[in-house]
N, C-alpha and C positions, 0 to 999 in steps of 0.2 A: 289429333294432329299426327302428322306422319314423319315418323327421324330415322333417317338412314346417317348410322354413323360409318359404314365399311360399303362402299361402291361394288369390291369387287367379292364373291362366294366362291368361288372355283364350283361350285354345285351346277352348272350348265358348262362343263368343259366336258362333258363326253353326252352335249346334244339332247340334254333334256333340260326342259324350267319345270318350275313348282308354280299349279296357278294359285288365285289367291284363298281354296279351298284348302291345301298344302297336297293337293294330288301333282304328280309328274307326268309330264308327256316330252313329246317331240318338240324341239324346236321348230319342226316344220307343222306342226299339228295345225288341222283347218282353225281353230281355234285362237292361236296364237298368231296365225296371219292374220285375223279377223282382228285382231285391237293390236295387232302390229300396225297394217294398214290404216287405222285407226289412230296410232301414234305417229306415222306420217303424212297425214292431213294436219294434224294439231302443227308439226315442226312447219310445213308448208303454209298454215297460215301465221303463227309467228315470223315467217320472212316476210309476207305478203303485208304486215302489222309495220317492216320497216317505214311504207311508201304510204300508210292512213294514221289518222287523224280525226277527231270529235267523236263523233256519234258512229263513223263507222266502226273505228279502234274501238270502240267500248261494246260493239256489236261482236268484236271480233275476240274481243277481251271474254265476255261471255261464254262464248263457244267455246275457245280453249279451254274451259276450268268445265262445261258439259263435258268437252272430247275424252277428257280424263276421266268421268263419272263413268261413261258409255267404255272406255277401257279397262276401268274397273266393271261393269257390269259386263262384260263378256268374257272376262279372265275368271269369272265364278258360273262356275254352271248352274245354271237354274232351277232344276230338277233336284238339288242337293238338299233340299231340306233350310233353306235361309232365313235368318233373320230379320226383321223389320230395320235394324243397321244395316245391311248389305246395301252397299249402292247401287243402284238402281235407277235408270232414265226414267223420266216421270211427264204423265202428259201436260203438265204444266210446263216444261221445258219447251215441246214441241209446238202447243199454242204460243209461247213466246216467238220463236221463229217466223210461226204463221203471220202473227201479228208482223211484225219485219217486213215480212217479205210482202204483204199486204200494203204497209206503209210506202215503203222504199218504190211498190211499184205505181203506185198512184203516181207520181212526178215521169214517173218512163216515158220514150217515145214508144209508139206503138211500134214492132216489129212487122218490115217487110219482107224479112229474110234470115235462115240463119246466122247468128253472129259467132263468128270464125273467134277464136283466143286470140286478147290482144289488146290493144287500145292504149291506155294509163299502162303506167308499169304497175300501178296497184293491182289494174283491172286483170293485168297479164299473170299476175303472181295467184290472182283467184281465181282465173279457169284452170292453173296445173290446181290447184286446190282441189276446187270442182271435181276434175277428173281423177284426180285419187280418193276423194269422199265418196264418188258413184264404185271403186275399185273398193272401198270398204264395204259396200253396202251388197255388194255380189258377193264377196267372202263371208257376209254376216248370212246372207242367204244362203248360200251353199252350207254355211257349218250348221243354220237351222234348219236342212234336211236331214241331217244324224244328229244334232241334238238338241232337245231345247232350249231357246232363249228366249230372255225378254223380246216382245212381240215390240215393245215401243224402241228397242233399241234400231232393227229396219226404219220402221218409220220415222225415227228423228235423223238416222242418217240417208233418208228420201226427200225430207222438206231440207235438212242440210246444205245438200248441191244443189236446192232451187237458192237458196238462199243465198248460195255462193255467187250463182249465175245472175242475180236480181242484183245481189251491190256491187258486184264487176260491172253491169250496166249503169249504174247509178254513179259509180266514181270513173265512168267512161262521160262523162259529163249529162247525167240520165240521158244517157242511149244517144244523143246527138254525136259523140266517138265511137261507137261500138263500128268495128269492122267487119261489113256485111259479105256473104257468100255472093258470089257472082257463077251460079251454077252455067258452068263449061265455060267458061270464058276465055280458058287456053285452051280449047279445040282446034 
């Protein structure tokens, strides 16, 4: 279990954190954007948690407590020599999603067109979701060109934003609210 008795360290006032290896870097480090980003998807969908309920909330409840695993696995560098503790995305995680978004899209309507962010205020709050889960998922990409990471950590923040997009459609009343593109229509 994890206790933080002192919120604040003074140890990042001159622009550096300690990851969870105890190595120091930049505040700006690809790295640390990478489960930054990552930490603002989780806040993004706890607002989005304001406006759901049953089975979606509990979907959403889920992912939160992944988002945190997936920010501890990219705040550890992989190549260090770890643990079988180290946490670490697991494909079991990401078959869950699959599963989900598998579920969730059976009941859809079929799309005739992109659907623009929007709908449900729930629906509204999971495409900014969506669209910062794909902003984590290019940061995780980018920091996996200089260093390695877990390989499942990408691909659970890829099936992630589909997941976001499939129950934004489904709390858009399955896709009968989704607000469709009307390509050029103010021409």
């Amino acid at each position: 279990m994890v206790r933080l008795d002192k919120i604040y360290t003074k140890g990042g006032d001159a622009g550096e954190t300690s990851l969870s290896n105890g190595s120091r870097v930049a505040k700006h480090d690809l790295r640390v954007e990478a489960y930054g980003t990552v930490d603002e998807a989780n806040a993004q969908i706890g607002a989005a948690r304001l406006h759901t309920e049953g089975e979606a909330d509990a979907m959403l409840s889920r992912i939160q407590n992944d988002l945190f695993d997936l920010g501890a696995d990219l705040a550890r560098p992989f190549s260090t020599g770890g643990t079988d503790k180290d946490l670490r995305i697991v494909q079991n995680q990401i078959v869950r999603l699959e599963q989900e978004i598998d579920q969730l899209n059976e009941a859809l309507a079929p799309l005739t067109s992109f659907v623009l962010p929007g709908g449900s205020e729930s629906a509204a709050h999971l495409h900014i979701t969506r669209t910062v889960a794909r902003r984590a998922e290019r940061r995780a990409t980018a920091l996996s060109e200089q260093s390695e990471i877990n390989p499942l950590a990408v691909i659970y923040l890829n099936r992630l934003s589909d997941h976001l997009f499939v129950l934004a459609r489904h709390l858009n009343n399955d896709g009968a609210e989704d607000v469709l593109w009307e390509p050029g229509k103010n021409h």
